[in-house]
DSSP file (Angstrom, degrees, kcal/mol; ACC not computed):
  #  RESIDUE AA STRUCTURE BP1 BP2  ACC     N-H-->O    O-->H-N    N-H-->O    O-->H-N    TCO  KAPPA ALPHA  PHI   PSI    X-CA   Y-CA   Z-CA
    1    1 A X              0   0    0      0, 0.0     2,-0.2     0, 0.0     0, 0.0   0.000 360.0 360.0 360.0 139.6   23.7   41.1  -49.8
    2    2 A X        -     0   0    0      1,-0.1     2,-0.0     2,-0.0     0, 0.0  -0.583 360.0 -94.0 -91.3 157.7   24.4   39.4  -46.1
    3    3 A X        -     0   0    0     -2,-0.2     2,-0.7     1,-0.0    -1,-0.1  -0.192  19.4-140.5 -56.6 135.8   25.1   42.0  -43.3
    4    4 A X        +     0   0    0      1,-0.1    -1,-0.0    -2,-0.0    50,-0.0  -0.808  60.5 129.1-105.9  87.0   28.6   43.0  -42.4
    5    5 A X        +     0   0    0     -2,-0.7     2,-0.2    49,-0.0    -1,-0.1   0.196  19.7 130.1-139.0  48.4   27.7   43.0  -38.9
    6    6 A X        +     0   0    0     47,-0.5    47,-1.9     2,-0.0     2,-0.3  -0.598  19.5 176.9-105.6 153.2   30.5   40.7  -36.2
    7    7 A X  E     -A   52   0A   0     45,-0.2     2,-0.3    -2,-0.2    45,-0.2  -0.947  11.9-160.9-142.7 119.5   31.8   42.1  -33.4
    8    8 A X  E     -A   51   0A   0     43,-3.2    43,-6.7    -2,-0.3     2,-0.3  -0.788  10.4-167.5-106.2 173.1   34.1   39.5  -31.2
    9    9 A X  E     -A   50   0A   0     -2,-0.3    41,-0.2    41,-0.2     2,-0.2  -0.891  13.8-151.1-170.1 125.3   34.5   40.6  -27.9
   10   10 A X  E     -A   49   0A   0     39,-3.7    39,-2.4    -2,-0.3     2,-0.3  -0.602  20.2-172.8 -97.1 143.3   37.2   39.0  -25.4
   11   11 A X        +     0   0    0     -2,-0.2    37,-0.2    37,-0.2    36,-0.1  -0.965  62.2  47.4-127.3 157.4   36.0   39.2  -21.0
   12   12 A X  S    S+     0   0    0     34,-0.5    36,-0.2    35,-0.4    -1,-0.1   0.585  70.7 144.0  88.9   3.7   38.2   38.3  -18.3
   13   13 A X        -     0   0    0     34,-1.2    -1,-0.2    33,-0.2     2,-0.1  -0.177  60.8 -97.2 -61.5 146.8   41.1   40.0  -19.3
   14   14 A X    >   -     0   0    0      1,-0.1     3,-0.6     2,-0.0     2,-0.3  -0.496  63.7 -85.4 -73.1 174.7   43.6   41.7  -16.4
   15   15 A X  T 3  S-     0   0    0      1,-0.2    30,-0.2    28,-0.1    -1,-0.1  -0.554  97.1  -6.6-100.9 124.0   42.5   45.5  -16.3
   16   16 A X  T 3  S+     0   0    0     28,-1.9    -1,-0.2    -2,-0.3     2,-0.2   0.916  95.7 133.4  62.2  31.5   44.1   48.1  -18.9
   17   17 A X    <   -     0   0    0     -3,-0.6    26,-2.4    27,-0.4    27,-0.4  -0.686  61.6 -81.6-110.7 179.5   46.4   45.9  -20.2
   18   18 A X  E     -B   42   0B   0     24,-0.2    62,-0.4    -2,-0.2     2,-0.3  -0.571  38.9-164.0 -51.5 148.1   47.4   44.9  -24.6
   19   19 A X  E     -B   41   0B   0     22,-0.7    22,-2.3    60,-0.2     2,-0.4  -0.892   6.3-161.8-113.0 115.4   45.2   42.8  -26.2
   20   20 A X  E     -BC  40  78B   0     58,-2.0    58,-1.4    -2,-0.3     2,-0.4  -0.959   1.0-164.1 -82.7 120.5   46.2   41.2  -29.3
   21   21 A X  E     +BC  39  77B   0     18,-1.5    18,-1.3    -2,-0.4     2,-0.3  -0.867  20.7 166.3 -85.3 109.1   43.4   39.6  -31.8
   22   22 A X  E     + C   0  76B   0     54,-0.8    54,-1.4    -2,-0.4     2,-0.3  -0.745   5.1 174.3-103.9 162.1   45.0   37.1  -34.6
   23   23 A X  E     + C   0  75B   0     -2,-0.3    14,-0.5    52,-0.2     2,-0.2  -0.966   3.0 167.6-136.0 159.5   43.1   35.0  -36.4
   24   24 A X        -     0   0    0     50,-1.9    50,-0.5    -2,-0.3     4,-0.2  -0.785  43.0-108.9-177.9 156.8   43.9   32.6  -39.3
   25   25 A X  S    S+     0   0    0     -2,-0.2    47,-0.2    48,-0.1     2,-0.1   0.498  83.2  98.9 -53.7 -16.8   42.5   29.9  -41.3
   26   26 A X  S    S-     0   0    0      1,-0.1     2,-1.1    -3,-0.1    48,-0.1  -0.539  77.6-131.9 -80.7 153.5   44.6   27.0  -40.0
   27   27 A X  S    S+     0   0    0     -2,-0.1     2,-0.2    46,-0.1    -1,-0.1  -0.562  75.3 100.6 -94.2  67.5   42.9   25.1  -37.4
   28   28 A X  S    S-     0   0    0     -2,-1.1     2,-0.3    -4,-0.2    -4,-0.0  -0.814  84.7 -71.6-147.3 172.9   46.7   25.4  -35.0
   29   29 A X        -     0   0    0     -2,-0.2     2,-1.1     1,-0.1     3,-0.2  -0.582  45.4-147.0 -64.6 125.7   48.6   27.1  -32.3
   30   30 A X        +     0   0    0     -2,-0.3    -1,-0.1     1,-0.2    46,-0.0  -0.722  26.5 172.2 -99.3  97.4   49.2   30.3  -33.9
   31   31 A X        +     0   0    0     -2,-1.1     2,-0.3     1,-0.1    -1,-0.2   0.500  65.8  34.7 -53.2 -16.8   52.8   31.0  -32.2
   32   32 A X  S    S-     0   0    0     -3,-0.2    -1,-0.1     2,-0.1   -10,-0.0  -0.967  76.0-128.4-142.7 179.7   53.3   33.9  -34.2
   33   33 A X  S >  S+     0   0    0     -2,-0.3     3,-1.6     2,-0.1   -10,-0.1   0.588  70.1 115.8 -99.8  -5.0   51.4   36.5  -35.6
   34   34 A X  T 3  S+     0   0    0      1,-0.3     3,-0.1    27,-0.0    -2,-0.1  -0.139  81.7  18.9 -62.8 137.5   52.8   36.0  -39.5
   35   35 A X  T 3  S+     0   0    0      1,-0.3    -1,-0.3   -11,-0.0     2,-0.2   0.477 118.5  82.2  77.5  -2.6   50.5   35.0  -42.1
   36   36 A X  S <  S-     0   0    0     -3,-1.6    25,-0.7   -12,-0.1     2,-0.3  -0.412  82.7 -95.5-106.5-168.6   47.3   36.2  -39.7
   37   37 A X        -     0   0    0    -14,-0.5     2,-0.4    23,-0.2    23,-0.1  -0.919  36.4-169.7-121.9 122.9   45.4   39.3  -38.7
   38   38 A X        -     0   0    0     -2,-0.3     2,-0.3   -16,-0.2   -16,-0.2  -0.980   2.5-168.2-142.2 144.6   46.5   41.0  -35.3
   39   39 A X  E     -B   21   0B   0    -18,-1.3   -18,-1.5    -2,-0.4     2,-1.1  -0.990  15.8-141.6-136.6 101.2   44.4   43.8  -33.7
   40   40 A X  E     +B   20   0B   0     -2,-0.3   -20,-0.3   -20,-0.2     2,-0.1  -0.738  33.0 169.1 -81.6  96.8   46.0   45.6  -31.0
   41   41 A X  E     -B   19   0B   0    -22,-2.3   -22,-0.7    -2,-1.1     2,-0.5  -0.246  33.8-123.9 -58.4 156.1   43.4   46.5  -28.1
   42   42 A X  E     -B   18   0B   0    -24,-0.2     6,-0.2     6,-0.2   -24,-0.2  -0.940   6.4-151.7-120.6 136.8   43.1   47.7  -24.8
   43   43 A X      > -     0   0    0    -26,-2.4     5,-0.8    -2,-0.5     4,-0.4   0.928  41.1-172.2 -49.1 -35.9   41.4   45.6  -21.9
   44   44 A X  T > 5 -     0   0    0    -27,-0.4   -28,-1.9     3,-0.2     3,-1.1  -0.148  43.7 -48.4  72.6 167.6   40.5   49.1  -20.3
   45   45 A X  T 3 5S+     0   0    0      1,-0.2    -1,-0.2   -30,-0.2    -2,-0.1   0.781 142.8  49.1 -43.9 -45.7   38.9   49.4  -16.6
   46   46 A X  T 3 5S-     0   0    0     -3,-0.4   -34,-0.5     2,-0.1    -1,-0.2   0.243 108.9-129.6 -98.9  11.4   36.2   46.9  -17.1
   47   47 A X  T < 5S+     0   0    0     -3,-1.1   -34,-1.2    -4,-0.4   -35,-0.4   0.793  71.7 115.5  43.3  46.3   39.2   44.0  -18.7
   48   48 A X      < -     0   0    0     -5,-0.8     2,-0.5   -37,-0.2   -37,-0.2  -0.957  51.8-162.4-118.6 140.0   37.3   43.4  -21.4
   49   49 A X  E     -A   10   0A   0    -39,-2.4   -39,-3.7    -2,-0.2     2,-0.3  -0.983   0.6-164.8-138.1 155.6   37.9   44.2  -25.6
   50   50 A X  E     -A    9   0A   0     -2,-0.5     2,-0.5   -41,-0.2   -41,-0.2  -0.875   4.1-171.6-116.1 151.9   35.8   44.4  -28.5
   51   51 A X  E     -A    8   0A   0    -43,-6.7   -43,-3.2    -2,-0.3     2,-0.6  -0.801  10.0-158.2-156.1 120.5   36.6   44.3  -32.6
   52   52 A X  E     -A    7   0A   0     -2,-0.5     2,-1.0   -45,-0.2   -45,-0.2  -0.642  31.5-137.1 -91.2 127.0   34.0   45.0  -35.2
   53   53 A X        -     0   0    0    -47,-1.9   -47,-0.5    -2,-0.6     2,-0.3  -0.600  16.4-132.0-105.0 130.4   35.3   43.4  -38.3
   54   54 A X        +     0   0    0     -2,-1.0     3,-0.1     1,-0.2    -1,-0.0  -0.414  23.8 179.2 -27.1  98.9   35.6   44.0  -41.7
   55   55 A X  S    S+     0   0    0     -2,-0.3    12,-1.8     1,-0.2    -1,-0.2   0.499  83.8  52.2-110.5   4.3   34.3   40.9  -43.6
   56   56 A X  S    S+     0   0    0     10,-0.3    10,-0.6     1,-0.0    -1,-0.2   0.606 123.6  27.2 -92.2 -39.1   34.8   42.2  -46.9
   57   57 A X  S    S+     0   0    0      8,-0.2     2,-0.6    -3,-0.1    -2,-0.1  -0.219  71.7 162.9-141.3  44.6   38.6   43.2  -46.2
   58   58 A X        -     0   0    0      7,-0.2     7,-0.9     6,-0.1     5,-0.1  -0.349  37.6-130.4 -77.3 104.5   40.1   40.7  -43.2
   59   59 A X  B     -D   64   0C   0     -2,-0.6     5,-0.2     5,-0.2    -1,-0.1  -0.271  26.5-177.8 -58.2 129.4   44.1   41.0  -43.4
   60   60 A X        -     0   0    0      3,-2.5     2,-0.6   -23,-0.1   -23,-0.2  -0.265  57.2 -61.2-117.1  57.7   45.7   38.1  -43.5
   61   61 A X  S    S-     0   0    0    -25,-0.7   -25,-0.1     1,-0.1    -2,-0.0  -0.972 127.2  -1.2 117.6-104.9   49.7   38.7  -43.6
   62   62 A X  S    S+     0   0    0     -2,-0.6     2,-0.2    -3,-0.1    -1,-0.1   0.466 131.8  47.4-100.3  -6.8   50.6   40.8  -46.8
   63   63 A X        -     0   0    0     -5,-0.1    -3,-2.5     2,-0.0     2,-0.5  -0.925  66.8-128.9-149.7 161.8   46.6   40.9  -48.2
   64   64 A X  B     +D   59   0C   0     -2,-0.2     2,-0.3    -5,-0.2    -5,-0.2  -0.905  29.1 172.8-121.9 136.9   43.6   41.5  -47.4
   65   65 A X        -     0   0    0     -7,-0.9    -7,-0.2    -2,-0.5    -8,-0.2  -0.912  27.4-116.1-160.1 144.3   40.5   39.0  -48.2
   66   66 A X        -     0   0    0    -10,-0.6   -10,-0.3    -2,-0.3     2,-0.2   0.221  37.5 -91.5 -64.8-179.3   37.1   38.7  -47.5
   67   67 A X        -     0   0    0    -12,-1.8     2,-0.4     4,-0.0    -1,-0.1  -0.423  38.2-142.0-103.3 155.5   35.1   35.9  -45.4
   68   68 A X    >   -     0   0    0     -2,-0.2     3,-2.9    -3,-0.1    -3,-0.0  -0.991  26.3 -99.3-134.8 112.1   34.0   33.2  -47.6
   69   69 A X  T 3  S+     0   0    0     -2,-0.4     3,-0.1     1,-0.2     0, 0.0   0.035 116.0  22.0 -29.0 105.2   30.1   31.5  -46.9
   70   70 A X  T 3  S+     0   0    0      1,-0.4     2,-0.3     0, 0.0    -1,-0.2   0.695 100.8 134.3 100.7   1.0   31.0   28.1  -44.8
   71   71 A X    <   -     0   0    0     -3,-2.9     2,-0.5     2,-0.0    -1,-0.4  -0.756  42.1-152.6 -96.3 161.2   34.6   29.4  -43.7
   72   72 A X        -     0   0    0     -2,-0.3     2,-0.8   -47,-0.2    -3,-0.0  -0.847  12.0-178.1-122.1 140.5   35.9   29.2  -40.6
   73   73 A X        -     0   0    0     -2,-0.5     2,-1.0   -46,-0.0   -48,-0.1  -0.812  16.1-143.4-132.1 108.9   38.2   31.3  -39.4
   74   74 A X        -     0   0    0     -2,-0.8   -50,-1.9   -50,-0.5     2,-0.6  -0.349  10.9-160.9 -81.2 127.3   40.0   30.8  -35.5
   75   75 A X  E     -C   23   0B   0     -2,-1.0     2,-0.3   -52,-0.2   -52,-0.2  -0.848  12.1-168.4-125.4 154.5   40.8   33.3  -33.4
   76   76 A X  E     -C   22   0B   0    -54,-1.4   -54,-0.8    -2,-0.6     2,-0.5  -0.769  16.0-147.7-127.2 142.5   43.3   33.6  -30.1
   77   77 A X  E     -C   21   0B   0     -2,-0.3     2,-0.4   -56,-0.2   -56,-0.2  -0.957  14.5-165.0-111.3 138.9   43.2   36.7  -27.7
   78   78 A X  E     +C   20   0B   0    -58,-1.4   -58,-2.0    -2,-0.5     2,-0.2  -0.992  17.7 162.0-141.7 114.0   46.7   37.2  -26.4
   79   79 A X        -     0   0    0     -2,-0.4     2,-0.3   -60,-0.2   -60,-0.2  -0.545  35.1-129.8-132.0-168.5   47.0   39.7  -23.1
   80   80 A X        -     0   0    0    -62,-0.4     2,-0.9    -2,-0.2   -62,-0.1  -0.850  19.5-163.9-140.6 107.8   49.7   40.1  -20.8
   81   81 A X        -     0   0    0     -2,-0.3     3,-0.4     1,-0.2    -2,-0.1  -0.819   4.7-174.4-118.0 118.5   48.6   39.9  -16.9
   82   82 A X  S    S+     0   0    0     -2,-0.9    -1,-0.2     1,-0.3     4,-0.0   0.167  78.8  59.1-104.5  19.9   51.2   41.2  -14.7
   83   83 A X  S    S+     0   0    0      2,-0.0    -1,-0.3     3,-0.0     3,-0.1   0.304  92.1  99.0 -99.2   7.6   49.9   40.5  -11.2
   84   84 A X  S    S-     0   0    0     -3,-0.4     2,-0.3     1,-0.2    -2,-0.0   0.159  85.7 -56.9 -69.2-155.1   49.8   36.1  -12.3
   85   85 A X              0   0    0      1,-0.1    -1,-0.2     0, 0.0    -2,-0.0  -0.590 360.0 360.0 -93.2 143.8   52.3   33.7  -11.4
   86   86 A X              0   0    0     -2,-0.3    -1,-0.1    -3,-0.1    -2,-0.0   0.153 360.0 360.0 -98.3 360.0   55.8   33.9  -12.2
């Protein structure tokens, strides 16, 4: 049996802000979170997040299903940094 053992982990984030995690199978812009997997985080003092994943049970919309040998799956970090440009 292979290891259930991934951890992504986003750096550079502004400090102690949301972090949202989607992923989904399509290789595209995900402009909304429907039909993916969203993980709400916090960047924390050191503006960094981590998520250890499930690879057996990865939600995707309305179900959950496991990682497949030889799939690829993308994922986008989505933060909000309110000292940038306006």
């Amino acid at each position: 049996m292979a290891e259930d053992n991934v951890t992504l982990t986003v750096m550079d984030l502004p400090l102690n802000q949301g972090v949202l995690l989607a992923n989904s199978l399509d290789k595209v812009f995900v402009g909304s979170f429907r039909g993916s997997q969203s993980d709400l985080l916090n960047s924390g003092a050191p503006g960094s997040a981590s998520l250890l994943l499930d690879l057996t049970g990865i939600p995707t919309g309305s179900d959950l299903t496991g990682v497949v040998a030889g799939e690829t799956r993308d994922w986008q970090a989505w933060s909000h940094d309110v000292g940038g440009a306006r």
